[in-house]
C-alpha positions, 0 to 999 in steps of 0.5 A: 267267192269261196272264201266268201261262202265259207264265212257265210258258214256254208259246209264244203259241200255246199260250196262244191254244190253251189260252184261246181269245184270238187269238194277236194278242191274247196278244201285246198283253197279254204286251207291256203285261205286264196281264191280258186282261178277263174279261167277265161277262154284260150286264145287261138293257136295258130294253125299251119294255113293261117298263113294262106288263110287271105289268098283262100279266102280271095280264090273261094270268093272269086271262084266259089266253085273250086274243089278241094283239090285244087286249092290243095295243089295251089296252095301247095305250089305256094309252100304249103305243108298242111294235109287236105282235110285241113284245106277243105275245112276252112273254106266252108265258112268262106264260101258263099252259101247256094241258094236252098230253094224252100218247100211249101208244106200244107196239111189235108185231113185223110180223103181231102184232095186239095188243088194247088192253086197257089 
């Protein structure tokens, strides 16, 4: 792409404008006459309670109710050697949500009382 946009007659700092990369970085590619990277996403790294990730995920759908605490000392039991936080953290995505009952909102102009009569 920014070889390309550089036979099209774009300066450096056009190409850095229209792609984002640093002037200094357009210049070393047009220089080595190669293409800049394109970076994709990371793969994820594992994590010290991937290997517990199916017994959390059963113990928090079976008992939504269990503390933190408490799945840290099971887990514990289990040779897990990971800190609370990282405990706590993951079952917030698993747990079932509480049901939010809703407000029901209505507006009166200054001096209007409105029953509810709903």
């Amino acid at each position: 792409m920014i070889l390309d946009l550089h036979q099209q007659g774009l300066t450096v700092s056009a190409i850095s404008r229209e792609t984002g990369i640093d002037r200094k970085t357009v210049r070393k590619y047009i220089e080595r006459g190669l293409e800049a990277p394109a970076y994709g996403p990371r793969k994820p790294r594992a994590t010290v309670i991937d290997p517990f990730a199916s017994y959390l995920r059963e113990r928090v759908k079976t008992y939504p109710g269990l503390t933190g605490s408490r799945l840290l000392r099971e887990l514990k039991e289990r040779g897990y050697t990971g800190g609370y936080t990282t405990v706590t953290d993951f079952p917030r995505d698993v747990r079932p949500a509480a049901h939010q009952g809703h407000e029901v909102r209505f507006e009166t102009p200054p001096g209007a009382i409105r029953s509810l009569d709903c």
